[in-house]
SELO-625571 format. One record per atom (N, C-alpha, C, O, CB): atom name; x, y, z negated; residue number from 0. Coordinates in nm, 3 decimals, padded with zeros to 5 digits. Each point is the difference from the previous one (the first is absolute). Glycine has a CB too. Layout:
N
CA	X	Y	Z	NUM
...
***
This chain:
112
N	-01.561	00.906	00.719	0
CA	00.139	-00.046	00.007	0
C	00.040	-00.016	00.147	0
O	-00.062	-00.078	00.072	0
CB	00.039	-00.041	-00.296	0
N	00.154	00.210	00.283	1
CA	00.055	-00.072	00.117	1
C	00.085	-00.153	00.007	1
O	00.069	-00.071	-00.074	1
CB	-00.067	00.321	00.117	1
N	-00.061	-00.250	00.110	2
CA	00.085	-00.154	-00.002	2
C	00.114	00.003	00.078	2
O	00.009	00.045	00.114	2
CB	-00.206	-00.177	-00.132	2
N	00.292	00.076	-00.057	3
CA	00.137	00.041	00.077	3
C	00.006	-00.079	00.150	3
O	-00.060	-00.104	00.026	3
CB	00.199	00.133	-00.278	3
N	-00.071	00.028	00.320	4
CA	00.013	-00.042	00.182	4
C	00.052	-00.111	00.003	4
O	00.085	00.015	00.087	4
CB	-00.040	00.186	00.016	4
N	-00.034	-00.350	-00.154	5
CA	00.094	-00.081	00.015	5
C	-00.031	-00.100	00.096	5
O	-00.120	-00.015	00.022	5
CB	00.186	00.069	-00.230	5
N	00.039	-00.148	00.289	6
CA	-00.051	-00.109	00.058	6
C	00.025	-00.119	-00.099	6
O	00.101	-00.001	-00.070	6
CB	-00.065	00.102	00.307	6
N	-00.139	-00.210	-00.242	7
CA	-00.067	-00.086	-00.053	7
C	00.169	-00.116	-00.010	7
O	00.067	00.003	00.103	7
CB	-00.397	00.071	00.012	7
N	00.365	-00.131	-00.188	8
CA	00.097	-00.155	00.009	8
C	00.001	-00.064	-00.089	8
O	-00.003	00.038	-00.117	8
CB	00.139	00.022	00.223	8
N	-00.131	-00.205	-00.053	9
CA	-00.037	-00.149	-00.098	9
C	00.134	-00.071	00.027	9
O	00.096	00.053	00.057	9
CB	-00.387	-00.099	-00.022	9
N	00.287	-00.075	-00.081	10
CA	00.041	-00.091	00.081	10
C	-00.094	-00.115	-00.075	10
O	-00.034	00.016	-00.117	10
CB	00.296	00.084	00.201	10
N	-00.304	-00.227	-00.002	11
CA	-00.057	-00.111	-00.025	11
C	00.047	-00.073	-00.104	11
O	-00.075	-00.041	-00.088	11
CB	00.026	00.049	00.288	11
N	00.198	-00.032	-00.196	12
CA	00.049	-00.114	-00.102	12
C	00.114	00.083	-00.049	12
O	00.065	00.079	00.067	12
CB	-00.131	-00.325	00.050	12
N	00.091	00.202	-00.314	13
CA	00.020	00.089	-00.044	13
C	00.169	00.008	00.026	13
O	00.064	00.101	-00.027	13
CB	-00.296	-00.109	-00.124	13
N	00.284	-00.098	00.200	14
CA	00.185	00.032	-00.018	14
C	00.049	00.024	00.144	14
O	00.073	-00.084	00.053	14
CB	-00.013	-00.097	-00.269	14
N	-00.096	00.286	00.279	15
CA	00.040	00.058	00.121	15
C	00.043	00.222	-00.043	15
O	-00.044	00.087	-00.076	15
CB	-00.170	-00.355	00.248	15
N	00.255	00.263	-00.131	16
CA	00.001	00.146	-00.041	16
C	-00.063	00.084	00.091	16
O	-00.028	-00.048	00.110	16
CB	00.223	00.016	-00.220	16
N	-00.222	00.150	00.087	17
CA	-00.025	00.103	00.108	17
C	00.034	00.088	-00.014	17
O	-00.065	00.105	00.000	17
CB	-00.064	-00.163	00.049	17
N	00.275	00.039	-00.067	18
CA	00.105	00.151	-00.026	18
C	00.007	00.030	00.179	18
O	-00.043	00.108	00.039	18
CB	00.253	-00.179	-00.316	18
N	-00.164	-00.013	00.362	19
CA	00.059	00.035	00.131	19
C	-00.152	00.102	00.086	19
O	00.029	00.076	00.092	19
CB	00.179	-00.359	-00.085	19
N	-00.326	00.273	-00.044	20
CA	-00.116	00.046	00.065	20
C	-00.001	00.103	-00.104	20
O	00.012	00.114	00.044	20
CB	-00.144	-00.317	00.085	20
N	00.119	00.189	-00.272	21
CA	00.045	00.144	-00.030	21
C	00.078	00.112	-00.005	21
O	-00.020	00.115	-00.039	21
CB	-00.060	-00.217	-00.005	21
N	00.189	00.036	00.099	22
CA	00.131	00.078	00.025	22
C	-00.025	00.083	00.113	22
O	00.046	00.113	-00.003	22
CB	00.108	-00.286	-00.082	22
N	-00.247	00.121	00.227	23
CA	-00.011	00.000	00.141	23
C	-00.107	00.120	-00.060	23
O	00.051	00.110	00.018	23
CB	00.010	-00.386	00.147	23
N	-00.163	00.285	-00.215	24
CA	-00.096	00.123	-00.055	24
C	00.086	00.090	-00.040	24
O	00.033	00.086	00.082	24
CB	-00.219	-00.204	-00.163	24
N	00.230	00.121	-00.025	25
CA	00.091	00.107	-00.082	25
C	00.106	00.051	00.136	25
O	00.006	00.122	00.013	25
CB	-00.009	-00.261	-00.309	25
N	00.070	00.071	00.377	26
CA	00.076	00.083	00.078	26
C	-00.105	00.088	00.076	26
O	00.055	00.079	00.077	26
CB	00.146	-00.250	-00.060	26
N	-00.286	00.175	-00.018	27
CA	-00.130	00.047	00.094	27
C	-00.009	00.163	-00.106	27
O	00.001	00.115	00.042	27
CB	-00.179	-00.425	00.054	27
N	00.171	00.268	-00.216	28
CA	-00.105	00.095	-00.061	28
C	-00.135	-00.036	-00.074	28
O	-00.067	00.074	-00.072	28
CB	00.162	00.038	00.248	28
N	-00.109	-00.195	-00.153	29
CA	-00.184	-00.021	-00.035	29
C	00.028	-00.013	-00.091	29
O	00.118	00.001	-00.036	29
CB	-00.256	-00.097	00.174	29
N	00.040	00.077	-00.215	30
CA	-00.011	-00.046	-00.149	30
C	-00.077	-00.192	00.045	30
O	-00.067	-00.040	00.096	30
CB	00.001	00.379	-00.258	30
N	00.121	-00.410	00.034	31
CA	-00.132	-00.125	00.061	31
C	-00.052	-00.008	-00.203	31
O	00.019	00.079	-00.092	31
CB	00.136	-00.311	00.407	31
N	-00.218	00.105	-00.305	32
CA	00.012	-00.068	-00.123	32
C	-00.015	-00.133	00.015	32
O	-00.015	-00.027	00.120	32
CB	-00.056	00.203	-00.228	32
N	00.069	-00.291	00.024	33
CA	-00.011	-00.077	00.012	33
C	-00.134	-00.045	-00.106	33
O	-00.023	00.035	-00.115	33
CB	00.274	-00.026	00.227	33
N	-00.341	-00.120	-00.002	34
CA	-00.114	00.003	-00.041	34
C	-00.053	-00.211	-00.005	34
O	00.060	-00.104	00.027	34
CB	-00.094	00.440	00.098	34
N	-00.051	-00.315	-00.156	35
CA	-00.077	-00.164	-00.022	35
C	-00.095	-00.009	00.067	35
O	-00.083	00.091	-00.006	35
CB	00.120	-00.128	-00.197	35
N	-00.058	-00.068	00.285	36
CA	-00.057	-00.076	00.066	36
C	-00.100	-00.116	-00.012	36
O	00.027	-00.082	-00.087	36
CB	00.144	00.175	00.137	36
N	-00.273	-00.113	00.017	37
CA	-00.057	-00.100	-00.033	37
C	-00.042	-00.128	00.113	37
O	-00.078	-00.095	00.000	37
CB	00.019	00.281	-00.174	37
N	00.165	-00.126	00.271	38
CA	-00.055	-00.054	00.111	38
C	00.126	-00.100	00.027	38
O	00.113	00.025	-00.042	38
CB	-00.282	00.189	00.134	38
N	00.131	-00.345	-00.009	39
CA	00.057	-00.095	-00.023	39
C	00.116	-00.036	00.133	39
O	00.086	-00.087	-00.009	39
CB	-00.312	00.028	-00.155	39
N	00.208	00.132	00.263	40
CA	00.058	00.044	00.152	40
C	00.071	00.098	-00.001	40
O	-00.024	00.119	-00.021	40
CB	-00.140	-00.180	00.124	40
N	00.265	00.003	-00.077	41
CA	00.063	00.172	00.074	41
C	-00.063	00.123	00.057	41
O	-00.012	00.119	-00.029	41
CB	00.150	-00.259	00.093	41
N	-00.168	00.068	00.018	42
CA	-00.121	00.134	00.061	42
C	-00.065	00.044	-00.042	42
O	00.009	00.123	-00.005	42
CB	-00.025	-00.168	00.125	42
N	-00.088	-00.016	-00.176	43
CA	-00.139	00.023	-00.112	43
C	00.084	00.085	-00.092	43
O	-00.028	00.120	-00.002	43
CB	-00.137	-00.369	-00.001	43
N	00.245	00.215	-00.059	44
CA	00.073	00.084	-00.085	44
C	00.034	00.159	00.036	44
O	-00.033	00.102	-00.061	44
CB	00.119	-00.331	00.009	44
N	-00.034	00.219	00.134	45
CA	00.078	00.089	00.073	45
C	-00.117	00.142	00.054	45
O	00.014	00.122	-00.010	45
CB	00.179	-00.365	00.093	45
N	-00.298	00.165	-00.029	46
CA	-00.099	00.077	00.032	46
C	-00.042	00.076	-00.099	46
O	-00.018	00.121	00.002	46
CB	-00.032	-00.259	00.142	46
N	00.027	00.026	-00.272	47
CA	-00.095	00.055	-00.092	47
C	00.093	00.138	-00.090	47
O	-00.042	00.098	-00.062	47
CB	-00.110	-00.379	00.041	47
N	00.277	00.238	00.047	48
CA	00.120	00.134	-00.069	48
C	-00.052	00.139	00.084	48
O	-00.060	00.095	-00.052	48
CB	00.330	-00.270	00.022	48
N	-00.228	00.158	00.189	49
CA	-00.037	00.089	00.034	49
C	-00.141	00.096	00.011	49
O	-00.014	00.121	00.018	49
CB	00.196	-00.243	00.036	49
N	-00.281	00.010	-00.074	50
CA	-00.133	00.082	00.020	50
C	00.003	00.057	-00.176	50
O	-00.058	00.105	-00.030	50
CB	-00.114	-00.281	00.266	50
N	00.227	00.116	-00.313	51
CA	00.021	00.073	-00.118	51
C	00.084	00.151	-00.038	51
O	-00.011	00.093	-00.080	51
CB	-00.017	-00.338	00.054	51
N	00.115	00.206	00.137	52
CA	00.125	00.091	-00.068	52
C	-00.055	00.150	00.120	52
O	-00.061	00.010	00.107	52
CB	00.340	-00.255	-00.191	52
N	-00.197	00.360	-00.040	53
CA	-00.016	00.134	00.023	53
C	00.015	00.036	00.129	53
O	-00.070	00.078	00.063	53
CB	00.133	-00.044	-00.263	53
N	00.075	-00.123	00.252	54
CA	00.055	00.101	00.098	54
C	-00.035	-00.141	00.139	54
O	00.072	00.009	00.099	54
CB	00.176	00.202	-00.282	54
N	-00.365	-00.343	00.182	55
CA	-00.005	-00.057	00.039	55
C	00.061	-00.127	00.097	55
O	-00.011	-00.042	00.115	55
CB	-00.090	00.222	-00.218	55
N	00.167	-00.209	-00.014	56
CA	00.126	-00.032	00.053	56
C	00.057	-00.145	-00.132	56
O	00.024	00.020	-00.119	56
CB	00.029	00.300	00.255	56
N	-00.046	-00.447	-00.067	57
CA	00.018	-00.135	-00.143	57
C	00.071	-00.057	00.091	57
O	-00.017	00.000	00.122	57
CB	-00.202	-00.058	-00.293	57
N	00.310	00.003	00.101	58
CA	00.118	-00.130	00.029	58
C	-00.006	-00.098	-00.141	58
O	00.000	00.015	-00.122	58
CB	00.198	00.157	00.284	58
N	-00.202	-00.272	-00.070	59
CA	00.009	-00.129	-00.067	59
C	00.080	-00.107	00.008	59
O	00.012	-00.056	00.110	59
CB	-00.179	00.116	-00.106	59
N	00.216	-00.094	-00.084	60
CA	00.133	-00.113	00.027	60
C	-00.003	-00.158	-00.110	60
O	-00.040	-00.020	-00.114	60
CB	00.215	00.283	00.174	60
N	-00.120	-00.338	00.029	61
CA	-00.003	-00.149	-00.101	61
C	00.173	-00.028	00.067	61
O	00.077	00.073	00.063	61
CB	-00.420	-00.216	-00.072	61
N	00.353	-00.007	-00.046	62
CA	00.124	00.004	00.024	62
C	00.016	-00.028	00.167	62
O	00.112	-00.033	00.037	62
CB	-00.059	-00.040	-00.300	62
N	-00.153	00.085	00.359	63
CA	00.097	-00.035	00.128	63
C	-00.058	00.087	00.089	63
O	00.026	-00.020	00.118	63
CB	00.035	-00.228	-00.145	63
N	-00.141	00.349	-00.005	64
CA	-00.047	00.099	00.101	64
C	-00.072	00.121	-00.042	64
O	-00.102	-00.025	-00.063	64
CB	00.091	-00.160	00.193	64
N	00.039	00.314	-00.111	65
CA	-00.066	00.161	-00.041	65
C	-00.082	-00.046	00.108	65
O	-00.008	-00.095	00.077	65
CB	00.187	00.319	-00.172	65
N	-00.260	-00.064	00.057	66
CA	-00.158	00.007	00.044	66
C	00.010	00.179	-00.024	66
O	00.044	00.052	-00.102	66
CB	-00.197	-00.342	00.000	66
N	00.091	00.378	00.245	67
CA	00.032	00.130	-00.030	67
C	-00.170	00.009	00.063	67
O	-00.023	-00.066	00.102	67
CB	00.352	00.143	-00.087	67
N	-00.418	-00.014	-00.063	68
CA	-00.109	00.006	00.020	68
C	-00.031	00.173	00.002	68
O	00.074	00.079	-00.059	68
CB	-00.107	-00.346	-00.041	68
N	-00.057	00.298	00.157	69
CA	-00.073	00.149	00.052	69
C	-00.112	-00.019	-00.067	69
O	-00.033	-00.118	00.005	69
CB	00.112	00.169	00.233	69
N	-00.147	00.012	-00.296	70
CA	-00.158	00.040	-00.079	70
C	-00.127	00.008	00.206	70
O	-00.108	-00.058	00.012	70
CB	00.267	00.317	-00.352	70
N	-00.115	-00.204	00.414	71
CA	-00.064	00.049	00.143	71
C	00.037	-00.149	00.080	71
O	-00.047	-00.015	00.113	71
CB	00.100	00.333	-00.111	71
N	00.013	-00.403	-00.047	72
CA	00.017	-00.157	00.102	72
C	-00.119	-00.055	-00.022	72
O	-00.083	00.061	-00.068	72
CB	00.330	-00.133	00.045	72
N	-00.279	-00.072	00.084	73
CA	-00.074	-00.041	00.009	73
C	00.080	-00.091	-00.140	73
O	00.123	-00.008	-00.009	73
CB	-00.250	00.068	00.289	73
N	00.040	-00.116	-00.372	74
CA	-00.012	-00.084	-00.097	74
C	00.185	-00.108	00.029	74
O	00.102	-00.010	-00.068	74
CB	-00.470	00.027	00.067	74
N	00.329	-00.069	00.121	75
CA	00.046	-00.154	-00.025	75
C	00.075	00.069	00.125	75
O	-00.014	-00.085	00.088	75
CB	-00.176	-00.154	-00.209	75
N	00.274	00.364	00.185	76
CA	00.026	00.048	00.097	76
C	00.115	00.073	-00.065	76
O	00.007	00.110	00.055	76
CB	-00.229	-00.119	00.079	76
N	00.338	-00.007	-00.247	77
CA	00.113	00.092	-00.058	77
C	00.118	00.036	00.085	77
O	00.027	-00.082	00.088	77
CB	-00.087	-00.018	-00.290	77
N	00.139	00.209	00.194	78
CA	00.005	00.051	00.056	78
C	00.186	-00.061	00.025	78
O	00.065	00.035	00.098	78
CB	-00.321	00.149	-00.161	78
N	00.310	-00.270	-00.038	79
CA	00.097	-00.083	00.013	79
C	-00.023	-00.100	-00.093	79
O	-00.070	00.005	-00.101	79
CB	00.213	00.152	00.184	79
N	-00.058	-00.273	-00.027	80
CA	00.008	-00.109	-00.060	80
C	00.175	-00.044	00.027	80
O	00.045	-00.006	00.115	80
CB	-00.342	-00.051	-00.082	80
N	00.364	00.035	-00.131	81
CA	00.144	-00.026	-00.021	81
C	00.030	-00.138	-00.086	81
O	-00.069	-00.040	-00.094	81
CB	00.100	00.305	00.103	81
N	00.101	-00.333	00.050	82
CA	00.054	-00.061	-00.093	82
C	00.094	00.091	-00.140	82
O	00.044	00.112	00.022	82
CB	-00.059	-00.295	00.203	82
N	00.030	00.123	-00.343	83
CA	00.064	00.032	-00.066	83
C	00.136	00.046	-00.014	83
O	00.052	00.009	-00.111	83
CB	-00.210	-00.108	00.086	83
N	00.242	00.139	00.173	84
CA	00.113	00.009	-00.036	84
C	00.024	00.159	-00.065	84
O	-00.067	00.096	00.040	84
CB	00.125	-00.298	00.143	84
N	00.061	00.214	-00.304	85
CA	00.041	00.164	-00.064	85
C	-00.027	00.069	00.138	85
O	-00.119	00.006	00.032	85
CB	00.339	-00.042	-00.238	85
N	-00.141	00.082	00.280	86
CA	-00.047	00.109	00.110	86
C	-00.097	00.033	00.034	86
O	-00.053	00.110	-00.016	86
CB	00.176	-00.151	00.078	86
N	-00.171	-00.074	00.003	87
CA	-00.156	00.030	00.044	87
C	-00.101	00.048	-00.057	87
O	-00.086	00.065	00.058	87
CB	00.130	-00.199	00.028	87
N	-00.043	00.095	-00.266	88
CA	-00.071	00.008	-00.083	88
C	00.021	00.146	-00.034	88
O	-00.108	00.059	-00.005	88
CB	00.104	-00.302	-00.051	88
N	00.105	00.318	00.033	89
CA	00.038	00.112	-00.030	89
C	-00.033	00.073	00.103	89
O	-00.028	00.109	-00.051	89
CB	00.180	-00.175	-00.087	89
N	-00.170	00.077	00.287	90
CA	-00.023	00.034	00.141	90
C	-00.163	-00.012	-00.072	90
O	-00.033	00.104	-00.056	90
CB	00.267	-00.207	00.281	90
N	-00.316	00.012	-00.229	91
CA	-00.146	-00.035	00.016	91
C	-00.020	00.178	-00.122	91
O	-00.050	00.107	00.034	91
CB	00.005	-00.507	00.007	91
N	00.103	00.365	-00.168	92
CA	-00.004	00.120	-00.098	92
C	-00.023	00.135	00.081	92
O	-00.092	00.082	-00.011	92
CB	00.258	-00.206	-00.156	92
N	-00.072	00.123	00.241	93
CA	00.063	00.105	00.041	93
C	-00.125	00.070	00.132	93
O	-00.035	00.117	00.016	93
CB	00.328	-00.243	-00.094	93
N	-00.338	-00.009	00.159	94
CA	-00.116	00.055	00.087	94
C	-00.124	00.013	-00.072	94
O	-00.096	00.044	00.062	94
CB	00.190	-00.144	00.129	94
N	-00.107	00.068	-00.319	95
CA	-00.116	00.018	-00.078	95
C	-00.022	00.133	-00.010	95
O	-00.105	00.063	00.004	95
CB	00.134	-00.255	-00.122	95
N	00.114	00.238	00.103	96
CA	-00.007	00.192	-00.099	96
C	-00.027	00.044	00.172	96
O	-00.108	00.058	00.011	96
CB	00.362	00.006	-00.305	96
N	-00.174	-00.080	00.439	97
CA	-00.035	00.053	00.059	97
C	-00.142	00.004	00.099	97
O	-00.028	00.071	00.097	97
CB	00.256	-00.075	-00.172	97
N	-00.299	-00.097	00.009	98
CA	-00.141	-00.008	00.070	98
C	-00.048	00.112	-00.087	98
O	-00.080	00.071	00.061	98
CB	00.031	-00.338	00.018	98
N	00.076	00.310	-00.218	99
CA	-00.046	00.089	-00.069	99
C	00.018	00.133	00.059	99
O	-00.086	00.088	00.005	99
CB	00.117	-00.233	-00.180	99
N	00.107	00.151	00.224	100
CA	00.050	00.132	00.029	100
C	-00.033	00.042	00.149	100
O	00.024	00.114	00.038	100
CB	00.163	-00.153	-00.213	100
N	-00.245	-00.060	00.263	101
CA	-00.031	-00.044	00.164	101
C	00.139	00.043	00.088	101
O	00.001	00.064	00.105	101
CB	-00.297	-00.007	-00.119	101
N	00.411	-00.109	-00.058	102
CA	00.127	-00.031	00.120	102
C	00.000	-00.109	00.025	102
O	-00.078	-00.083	-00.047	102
CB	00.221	00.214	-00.005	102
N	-00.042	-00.155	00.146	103
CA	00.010	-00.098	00.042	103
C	00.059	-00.160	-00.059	103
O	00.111	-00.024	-00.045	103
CB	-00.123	00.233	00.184	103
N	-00.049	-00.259	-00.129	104
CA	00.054	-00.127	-00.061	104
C	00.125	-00.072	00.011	104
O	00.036	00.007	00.118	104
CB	-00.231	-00.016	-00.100	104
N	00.286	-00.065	-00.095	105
CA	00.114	-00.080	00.049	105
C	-00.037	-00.105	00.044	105
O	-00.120	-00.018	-00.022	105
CB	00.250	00.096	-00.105	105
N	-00.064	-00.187	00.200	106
CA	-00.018	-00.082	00.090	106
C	-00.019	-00.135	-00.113	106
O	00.092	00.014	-00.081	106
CB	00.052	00.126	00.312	106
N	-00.211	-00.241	-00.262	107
CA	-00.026	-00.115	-00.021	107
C	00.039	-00.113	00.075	107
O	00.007	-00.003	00.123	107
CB	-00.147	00.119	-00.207	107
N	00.171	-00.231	-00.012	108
CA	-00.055	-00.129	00.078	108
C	-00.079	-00.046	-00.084	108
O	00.007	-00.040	-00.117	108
CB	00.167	-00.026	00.246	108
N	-00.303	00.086	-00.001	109
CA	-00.102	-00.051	-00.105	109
C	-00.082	-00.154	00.030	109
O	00.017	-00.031	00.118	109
CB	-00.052	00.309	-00.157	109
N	-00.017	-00.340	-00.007	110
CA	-00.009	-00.139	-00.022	110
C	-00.158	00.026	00.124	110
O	-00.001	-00.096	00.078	110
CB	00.141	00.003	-00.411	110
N	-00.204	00.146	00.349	111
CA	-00.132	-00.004	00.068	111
C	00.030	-00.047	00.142	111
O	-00.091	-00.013	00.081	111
CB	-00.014	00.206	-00.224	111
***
């Protein structure tokens, strides 16, 4: 069986949406899915999406901050960290598909 190319997405707690980070993928192209978690951190989370996912590549979200993680980072080393606002969140989507595609990224404010 092939495995389809997707990048990895959660969110932590269940009444937040992640339409605006999927919206930010889909303008890209990628494909993602949305997947389950067992990890209790953003990060940890986030990591564990990406070292999972096809196209190496997990975002993770709760209600006050995404998490855009690389499968090739160091563990506890992701590659953004954001507050929750719609834009940004849809922007974070959006640099997800292009770490996939290796353009250039849009600009963040990121919380690190």
């Amino acid at each position: 069986m092939t495995v389809r190319p997707t990048i990895f997405v959660t969110k932590l707690v269940p009444d937040i949406s992640l339409k605006p980070v999927l919206l930010g993928i889909e303008e890209e192209g990628i494909p993602y899915e949305e997947v389950v978690t067992t990890k209790l951190t953003l990060v940890e989370a986030a990591y564990e999406l990406a070292a999972n996912s096809p196209l190496e590549v997990g975002i993770v979200m709760n209600k006050d901050q995404a998490v855009l993680h690389y499968k090739k980072l160091p563990e506890d080393e992701p590659l953004f960290i954001i507050d929750t606002d719609y834009e940004e969140l849809r922007k974070l989507g959006t640099n997800a598909a292009r770490l996939v595609k290796r353009i250039p990224f849009k600009v963040l404010k990121e919380v690190k």
